[in-house]
PDB file of N, CA, C and O in Angstrom:
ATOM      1  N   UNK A   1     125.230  62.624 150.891  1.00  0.00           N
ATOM      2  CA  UNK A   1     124.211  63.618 151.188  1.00  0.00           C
ATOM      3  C   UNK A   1     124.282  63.936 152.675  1.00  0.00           C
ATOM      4  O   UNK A   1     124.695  63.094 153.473  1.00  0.00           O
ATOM      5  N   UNK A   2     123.798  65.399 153.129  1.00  0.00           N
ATOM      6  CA  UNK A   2     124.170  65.863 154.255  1.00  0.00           C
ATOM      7  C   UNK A   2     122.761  66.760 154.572  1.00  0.00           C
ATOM      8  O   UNK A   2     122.004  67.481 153.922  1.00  0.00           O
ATOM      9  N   UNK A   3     122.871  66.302 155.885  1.00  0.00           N
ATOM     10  CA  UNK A   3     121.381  67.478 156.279  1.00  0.00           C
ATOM     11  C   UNK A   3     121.660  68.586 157.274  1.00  0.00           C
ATOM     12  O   UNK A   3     121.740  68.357 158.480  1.00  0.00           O
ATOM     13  N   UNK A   4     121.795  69.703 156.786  1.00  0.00           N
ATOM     14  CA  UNK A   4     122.199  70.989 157.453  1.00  0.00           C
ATOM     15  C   UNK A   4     120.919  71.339 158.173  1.00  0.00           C
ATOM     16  O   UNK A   4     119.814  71.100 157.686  1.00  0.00           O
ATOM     17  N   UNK A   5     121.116  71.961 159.448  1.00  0.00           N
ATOM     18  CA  UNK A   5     119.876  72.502 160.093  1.00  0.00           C
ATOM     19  C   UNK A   5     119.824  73.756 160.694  1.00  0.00           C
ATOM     20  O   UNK A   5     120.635  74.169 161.522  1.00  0.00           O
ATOM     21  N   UNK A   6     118.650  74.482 160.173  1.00  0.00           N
ATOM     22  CA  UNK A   6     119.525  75.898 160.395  1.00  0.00           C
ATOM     23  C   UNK A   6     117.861  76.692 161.280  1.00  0.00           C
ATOM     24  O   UNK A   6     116.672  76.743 160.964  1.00  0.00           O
ATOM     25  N   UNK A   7     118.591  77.127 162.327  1.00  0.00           N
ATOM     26  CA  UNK A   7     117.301  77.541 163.608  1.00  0.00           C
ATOM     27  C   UNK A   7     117.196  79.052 163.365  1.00  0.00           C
ATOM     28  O   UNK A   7     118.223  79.711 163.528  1.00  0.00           O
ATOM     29  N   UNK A   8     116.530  79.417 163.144  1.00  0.00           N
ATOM     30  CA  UNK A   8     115.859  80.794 163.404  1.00  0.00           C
ATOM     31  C   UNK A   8     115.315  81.229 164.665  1.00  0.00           C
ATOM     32  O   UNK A   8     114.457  80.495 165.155  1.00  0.00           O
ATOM     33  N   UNK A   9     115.717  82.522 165.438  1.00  0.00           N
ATOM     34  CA  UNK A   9     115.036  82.629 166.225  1.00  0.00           C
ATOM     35  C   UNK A   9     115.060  84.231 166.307  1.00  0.00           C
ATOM     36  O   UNK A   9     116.070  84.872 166.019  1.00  0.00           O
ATOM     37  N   UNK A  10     113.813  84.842 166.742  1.00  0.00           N
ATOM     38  CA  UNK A  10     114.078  86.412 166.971  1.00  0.00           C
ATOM     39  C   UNK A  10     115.175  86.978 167.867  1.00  0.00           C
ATOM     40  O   UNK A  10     115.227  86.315 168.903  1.00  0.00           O
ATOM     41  N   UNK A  11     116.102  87.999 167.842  1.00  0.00           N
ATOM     42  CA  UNK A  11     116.705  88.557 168.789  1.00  0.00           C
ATOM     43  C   UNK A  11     116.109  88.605 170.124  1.00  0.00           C
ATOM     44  O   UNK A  11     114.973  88.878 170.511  1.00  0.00           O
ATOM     45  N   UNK A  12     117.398  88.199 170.838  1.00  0.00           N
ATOM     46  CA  UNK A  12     116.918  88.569 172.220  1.00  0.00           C
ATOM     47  C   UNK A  12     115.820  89.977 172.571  1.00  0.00           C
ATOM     48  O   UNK A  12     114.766  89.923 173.205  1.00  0.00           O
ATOM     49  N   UNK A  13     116.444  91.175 171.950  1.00  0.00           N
ATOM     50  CA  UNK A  13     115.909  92.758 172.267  1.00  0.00           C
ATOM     51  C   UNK A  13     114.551  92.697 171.866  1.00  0.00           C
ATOM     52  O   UNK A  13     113.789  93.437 172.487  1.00  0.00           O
ATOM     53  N   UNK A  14     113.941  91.792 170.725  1.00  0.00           N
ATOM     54  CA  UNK A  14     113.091  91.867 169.896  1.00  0.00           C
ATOM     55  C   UNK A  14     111.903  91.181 170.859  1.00  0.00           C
ATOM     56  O   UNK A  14     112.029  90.193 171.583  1.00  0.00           O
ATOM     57  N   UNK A  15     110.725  91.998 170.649  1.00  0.00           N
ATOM     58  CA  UNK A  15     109.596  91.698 171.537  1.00  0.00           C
ATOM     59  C   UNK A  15     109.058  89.970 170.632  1.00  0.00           C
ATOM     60  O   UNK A  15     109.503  89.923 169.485  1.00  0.00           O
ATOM     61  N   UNK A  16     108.437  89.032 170.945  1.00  0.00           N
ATOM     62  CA  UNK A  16     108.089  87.668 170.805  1.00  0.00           C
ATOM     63  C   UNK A  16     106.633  88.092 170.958  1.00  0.00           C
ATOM     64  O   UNK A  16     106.175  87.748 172.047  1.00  0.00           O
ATOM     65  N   UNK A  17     105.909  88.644 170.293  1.00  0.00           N
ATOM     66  CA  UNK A  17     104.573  88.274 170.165  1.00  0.00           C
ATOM     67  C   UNK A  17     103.912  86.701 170.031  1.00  0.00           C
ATOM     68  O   UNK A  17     102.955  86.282 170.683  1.00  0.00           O
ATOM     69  N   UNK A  18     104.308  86.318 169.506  1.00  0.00           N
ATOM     70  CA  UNK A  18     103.788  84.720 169.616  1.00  0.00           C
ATOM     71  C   UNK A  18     104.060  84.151 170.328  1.00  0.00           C
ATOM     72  O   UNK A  18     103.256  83.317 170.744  1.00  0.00           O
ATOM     73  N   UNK A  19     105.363  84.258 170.902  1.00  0.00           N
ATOM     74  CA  UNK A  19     105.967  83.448 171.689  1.00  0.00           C
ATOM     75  C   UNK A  19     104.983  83.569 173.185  1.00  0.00           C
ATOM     76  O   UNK A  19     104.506  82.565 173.713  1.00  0.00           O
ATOM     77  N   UNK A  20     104.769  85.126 173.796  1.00  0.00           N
ATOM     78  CA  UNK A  20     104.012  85.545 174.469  1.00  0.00           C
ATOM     79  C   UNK A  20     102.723  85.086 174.549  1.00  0.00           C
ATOM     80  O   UNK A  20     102.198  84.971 175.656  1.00  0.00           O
ATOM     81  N   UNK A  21     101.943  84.716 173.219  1.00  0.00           N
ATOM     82  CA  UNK A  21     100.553  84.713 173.253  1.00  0.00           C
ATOM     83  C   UNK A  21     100.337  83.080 173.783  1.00  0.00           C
ATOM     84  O   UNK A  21      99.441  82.620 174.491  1.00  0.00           O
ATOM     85  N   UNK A  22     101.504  82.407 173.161  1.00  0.00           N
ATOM     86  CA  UNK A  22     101.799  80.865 173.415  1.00  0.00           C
ATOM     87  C   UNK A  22     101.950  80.434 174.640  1.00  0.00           C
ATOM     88  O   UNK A  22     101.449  79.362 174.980  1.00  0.00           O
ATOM     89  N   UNK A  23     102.884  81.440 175.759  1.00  0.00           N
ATOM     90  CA  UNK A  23     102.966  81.325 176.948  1.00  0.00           C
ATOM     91  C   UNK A  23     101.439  81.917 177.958  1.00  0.00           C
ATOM     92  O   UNK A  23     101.063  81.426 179.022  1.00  0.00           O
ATOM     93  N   UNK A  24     100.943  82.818 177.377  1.00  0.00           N
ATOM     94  CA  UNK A  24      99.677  83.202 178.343  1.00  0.00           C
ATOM     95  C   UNK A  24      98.509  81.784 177.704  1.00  0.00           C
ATOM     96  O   UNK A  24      97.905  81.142 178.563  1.00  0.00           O
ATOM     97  N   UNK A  25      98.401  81.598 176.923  1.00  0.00           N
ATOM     98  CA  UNK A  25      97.594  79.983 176.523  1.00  0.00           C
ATOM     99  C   UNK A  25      97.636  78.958 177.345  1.00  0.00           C
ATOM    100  O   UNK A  25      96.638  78.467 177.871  1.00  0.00           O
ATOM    101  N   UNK A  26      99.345  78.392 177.582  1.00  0.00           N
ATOM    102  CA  UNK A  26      99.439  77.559 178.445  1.00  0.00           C
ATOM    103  C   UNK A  26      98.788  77.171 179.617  1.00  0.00           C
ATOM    104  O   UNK A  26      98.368  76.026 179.778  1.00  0.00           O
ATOM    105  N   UNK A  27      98.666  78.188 180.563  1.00  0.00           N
ATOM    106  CA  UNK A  27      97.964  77.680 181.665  1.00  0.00           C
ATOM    107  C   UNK A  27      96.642  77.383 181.679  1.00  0.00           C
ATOM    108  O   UNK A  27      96.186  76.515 182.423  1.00  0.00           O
ATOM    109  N   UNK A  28      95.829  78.170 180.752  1.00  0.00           N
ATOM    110  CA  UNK A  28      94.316  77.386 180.307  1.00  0.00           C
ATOM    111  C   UNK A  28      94.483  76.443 179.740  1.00  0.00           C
ATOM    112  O   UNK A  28      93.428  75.811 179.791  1.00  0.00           O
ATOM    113  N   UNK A  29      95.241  75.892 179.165  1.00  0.00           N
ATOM    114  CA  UNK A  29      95.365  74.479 178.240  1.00  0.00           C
ATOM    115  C   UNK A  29      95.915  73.408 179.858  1.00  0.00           C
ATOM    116  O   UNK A  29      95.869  72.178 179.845  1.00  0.00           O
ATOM    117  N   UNK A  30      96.251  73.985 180.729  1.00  0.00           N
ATOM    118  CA  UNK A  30      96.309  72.863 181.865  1.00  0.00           C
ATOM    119  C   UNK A  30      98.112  72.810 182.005  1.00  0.00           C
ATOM    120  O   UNK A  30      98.716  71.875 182.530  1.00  0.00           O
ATOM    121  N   UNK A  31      98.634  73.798 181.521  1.00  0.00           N
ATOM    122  CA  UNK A  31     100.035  73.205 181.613  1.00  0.00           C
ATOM    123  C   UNK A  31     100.808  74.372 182.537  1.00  0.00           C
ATOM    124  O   UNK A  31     100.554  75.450 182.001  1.00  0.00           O
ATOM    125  N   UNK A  32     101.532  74.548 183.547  1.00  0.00           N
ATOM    126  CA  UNK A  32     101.870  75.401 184.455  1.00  0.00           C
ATOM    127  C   UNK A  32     103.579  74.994 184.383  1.00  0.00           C
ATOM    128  O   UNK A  32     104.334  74.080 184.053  1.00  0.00           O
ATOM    129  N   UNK A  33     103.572  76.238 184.888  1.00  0.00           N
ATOM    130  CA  UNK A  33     105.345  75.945 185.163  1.00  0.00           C
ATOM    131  C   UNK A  33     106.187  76.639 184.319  1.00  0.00           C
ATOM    132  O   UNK A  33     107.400  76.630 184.530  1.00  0.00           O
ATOM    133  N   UNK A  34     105.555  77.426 183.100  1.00  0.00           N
ATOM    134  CA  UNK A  34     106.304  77.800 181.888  1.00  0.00           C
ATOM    135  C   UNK A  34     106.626  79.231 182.072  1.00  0.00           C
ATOM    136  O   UNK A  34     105.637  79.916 181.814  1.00  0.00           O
ATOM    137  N   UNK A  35     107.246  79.650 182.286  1.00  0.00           N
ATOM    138  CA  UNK A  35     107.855  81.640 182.526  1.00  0.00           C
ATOM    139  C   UNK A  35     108.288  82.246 181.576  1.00  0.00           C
ATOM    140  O   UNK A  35     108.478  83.452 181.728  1.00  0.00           O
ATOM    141  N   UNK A  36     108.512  81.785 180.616  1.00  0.00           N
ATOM    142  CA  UNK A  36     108.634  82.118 179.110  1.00  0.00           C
ATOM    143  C   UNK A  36     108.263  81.142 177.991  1.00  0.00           C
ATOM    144  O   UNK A  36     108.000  79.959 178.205  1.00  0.00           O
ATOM    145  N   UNK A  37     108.261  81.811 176.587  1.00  0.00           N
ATOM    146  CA  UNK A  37     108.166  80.951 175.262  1.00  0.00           C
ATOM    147  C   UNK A  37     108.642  81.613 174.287  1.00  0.00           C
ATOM    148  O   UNK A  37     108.130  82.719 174.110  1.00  0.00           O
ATOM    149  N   UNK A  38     109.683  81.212 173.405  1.00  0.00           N
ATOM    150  CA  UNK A  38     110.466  82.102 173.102  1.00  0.00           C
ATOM    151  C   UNK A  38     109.919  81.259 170.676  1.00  0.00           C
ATOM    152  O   UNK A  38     110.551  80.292 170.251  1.00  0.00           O
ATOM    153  N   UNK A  39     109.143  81.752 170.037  1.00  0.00           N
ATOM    154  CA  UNK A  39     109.066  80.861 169.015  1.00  0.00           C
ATOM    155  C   UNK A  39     109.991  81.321 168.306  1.00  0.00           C
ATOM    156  O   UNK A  39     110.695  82.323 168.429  1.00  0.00           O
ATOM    157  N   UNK A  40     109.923  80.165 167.215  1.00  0.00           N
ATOM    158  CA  UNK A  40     111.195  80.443 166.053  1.00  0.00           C
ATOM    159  C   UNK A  40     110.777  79.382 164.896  1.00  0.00           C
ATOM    160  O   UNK A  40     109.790  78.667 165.069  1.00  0.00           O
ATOM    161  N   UNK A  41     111.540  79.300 163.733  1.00  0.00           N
ATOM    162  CA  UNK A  41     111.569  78.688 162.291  1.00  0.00           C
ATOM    163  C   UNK A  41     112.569  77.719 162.293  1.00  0.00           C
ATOM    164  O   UNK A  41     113.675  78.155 162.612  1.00  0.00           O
ATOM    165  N   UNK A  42     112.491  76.261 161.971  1.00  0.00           N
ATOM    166  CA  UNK A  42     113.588  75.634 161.507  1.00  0.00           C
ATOM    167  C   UNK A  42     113.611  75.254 160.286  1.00  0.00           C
ATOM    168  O   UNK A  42     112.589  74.911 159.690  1.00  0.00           O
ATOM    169  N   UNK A  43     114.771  75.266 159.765  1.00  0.00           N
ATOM    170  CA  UNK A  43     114.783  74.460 158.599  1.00  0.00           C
ATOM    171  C   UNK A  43     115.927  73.478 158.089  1.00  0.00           C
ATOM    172  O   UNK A  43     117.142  73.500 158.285  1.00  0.00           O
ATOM    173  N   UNK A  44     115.114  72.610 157.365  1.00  0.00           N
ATOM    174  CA  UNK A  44     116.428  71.499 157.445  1.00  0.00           C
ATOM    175  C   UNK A  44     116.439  71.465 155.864  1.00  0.00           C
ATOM    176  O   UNK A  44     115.493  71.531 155.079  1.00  0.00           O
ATOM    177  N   UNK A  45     118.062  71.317 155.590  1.00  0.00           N
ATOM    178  CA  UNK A  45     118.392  71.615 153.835  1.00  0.00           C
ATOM    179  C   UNK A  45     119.820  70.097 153.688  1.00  0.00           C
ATOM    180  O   UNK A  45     120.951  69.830 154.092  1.00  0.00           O
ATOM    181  N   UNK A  46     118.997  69.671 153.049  1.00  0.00           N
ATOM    182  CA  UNK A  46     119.532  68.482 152.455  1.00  0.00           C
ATOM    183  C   UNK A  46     120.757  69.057 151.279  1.00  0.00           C
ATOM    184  O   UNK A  46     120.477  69.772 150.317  1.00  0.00           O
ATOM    185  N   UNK A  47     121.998  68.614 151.580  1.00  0.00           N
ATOM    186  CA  UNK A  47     122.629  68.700 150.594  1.00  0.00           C
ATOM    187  C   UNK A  47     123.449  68.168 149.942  1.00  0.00           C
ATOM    188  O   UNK A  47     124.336  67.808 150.717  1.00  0.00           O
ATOM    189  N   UNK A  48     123.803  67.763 148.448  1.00  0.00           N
ATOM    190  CA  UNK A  48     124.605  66.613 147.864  1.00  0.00           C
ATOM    191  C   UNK A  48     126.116  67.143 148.435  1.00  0.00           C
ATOM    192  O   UNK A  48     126.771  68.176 148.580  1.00  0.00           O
ATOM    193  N   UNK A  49     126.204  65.298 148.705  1.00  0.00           N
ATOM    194  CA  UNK A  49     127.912  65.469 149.018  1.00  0.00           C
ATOM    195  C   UNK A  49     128.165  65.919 150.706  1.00  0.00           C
ATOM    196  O   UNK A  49     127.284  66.208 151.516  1.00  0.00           O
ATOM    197  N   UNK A  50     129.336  65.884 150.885  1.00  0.00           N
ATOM    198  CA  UNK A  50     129.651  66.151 152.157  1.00  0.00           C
ATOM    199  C   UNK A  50     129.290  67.912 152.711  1.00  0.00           C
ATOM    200  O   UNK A  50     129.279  69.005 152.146  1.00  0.00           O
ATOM    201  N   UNK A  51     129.036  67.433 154.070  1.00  0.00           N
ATOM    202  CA  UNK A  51     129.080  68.974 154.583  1.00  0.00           C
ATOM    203  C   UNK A  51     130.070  69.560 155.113  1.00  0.00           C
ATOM    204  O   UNK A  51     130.086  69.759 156.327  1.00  0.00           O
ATOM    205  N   UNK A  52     131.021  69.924 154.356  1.00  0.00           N
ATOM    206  CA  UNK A  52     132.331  70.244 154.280  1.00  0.00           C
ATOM    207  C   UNK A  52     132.269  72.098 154.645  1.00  0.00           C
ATOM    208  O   UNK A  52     131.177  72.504 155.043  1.00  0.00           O
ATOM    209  N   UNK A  53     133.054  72.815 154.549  1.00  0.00           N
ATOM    210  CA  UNK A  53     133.013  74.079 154.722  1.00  0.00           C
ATOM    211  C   UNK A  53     132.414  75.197 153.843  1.00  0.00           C
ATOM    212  O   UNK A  53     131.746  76.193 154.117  1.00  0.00           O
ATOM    213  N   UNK A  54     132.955  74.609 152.530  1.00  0.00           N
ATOM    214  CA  UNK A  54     132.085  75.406 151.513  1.00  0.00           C
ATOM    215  C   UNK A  54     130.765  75.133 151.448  1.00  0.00           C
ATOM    216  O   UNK A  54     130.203  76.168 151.090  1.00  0.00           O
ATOM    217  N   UNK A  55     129.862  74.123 151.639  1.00  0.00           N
ATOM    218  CA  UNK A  55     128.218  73.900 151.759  1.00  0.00           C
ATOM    219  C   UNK A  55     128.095  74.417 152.720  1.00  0.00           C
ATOM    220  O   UNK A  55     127.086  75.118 152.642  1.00  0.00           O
ATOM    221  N   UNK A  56     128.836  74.550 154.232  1.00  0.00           N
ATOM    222  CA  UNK A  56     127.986  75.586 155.162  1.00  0.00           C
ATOM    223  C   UNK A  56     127.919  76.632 155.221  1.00  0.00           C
ATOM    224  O   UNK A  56     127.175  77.359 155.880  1.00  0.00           O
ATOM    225  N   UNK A  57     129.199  76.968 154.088  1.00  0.00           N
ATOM    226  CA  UNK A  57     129.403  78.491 153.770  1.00  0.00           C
ATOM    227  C   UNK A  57     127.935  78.671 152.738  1.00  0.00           C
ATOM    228  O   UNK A  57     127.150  79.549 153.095  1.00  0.00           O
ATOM    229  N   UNK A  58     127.668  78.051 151.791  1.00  0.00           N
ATOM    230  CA  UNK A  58     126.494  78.433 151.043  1.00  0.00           C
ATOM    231  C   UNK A  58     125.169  78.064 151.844  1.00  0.00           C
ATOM    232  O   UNK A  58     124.052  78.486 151.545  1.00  0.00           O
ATOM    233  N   UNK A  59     125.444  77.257 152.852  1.00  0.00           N
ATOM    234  CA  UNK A  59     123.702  77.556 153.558  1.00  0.00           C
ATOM    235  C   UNK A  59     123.767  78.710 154.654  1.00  0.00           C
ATOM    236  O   UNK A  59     122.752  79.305 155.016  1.00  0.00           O
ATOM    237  N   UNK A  60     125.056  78.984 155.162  1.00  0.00           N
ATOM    238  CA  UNK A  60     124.786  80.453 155.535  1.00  0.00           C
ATOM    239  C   UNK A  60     124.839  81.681 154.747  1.00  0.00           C
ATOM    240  O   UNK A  60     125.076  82.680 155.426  1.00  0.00           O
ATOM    241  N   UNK A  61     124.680  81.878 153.473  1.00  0.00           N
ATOM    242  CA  UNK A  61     124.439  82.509 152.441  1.00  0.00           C
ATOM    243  C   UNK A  61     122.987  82.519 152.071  1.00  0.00           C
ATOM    244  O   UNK A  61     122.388  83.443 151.520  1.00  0.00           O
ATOM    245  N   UNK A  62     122.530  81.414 152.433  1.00  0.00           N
ATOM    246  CA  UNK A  62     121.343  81.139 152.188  1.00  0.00           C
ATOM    247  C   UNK A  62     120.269  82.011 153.463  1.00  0.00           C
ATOM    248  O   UNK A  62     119.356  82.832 153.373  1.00  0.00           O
ATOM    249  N   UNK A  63     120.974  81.301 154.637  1.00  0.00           N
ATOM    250  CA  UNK A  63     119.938  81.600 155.832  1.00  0.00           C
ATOM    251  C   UNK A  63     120.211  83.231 155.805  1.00  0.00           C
ATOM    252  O   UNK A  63     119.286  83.908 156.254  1.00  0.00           O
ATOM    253  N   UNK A  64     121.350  83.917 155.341  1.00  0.00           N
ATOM    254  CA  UNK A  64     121.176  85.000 155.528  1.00  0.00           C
ATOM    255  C   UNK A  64     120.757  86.172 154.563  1.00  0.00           C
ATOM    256  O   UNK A  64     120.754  87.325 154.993  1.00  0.00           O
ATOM    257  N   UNK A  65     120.370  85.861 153.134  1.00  0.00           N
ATOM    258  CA  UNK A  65     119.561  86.459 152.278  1.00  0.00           C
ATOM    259  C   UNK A  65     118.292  86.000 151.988  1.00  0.00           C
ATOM    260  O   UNK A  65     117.485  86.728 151.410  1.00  0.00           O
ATOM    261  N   UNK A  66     117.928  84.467 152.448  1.00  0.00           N
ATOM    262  CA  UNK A  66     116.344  84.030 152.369  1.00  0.00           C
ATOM    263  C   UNK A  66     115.869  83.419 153.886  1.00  0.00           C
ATOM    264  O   UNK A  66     114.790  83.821 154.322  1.00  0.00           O
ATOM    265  N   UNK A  67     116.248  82.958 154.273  1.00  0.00           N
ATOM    266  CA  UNK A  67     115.875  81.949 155.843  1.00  0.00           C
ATOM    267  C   UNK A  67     115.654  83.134 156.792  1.00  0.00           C
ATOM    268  O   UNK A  67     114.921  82.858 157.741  1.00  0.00           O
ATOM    269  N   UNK A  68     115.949  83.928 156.767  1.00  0.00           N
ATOM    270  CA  UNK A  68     116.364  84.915 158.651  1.00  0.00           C
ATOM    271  C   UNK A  68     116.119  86.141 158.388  1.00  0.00           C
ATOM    272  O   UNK A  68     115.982  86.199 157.166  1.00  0.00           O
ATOM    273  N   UNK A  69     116.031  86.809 158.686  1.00  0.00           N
ATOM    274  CA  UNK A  69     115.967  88.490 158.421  1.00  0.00           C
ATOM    275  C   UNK A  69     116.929  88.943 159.606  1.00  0.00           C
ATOM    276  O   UNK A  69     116.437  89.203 160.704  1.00  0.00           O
ATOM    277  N   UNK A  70     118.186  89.030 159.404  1.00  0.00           N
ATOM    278  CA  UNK A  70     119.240  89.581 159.863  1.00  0.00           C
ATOM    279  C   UNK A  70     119.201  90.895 160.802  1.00  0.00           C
ATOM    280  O   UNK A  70     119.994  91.268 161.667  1.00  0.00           O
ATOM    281  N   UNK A  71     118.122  91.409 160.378  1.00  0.00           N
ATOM    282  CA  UNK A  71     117.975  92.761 161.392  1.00  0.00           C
ATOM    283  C   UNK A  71     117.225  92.436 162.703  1.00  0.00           C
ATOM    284  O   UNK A  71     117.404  93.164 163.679  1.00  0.00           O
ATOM    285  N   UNK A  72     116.548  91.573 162.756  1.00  0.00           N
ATOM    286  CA  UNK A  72     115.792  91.521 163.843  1.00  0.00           C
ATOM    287  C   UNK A  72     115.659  89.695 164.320  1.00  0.00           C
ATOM    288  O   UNK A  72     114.888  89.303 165.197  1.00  0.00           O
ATOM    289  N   UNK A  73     116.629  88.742 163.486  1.00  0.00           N
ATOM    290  CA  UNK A  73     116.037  87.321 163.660  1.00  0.00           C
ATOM    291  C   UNK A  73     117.879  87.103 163.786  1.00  0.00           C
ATOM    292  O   UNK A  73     118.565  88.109 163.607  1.00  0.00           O
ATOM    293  N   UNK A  74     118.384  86.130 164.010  1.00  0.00           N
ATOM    294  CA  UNK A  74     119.555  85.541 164.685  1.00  0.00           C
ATOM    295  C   UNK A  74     119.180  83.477 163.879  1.00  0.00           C
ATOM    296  O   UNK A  74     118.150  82.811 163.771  1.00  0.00           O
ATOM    297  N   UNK A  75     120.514  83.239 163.556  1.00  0.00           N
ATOM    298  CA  UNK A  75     120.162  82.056 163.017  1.00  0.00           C
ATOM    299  C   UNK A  75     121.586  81.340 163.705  1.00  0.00           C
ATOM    300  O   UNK A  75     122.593  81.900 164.137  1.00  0.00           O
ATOM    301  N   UNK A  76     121.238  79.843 163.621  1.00  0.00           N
ATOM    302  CA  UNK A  76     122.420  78.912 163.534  1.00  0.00           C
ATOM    303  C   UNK A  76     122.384  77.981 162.721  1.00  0.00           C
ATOM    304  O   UNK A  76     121.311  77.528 162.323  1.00  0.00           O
ATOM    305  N   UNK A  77     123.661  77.483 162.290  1.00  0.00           N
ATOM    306  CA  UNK A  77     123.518  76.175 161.206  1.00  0.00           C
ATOM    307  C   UNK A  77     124.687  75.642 162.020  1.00  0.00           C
ATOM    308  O   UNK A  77     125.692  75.994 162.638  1.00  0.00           O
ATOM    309  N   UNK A  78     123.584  74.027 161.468  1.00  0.00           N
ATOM    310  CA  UNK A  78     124.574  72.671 162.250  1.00  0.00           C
ATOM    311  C   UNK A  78     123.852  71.328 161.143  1.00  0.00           C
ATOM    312  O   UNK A  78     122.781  71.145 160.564  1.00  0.00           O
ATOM    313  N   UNK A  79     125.051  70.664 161.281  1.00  0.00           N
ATOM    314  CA  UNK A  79     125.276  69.866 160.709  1.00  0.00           C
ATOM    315  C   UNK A  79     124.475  68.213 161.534  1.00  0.00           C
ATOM    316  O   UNK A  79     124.795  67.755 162.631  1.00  0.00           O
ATOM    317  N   UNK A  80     123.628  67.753 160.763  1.00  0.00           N
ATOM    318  CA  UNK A  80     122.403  67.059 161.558  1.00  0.00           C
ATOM    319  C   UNK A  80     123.472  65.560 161.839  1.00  0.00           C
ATOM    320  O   UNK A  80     124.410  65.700 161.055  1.00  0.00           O
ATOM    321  N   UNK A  81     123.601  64.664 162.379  1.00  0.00           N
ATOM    322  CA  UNK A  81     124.268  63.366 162.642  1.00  0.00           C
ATOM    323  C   UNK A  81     123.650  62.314 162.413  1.00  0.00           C
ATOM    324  O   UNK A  81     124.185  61.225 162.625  1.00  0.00           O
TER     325      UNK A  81
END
């Protein structure tokens, strides 16, 4: 068994509303120093057997018709150790 991990994050071009609202929070919560916050989705997919080429080929099949929205979100998959 193998645990694939696959990060979601919005495009660079793409405005971060949350990410934004997360960074103007910070400094009332007491925490300084932060000039950006950039959020995103992870997910981790357990899979039988080795994580060989064809399973990362089907979890990037995956992240890219259910996990990510390709037009506006950017993903990576890696193989957890």
């Amino acid at each position: 068994m193998a645990r694939v991990i696959v990060d979601v994050m919005l495009k660079p071009e793409i405005l971060d509303a949350q990410g934004q609202a997360i960074a103007r929070a910070l400094p009332r919560l007491g925490f300084s120093g932060v000039s950006a916050v950039r959020q995103g989705k992870r997910f981790e997919v357990e899979i039988d057997g080795p994580a060989d080429e064809t399973a990362l080929s089907d979890v990037r099949k995956m992240a890219e018709t259910l996990l990510a929205n390709t037009v506006i979100e950017d993903y990576t998959v890696t193989v957890e150790s």
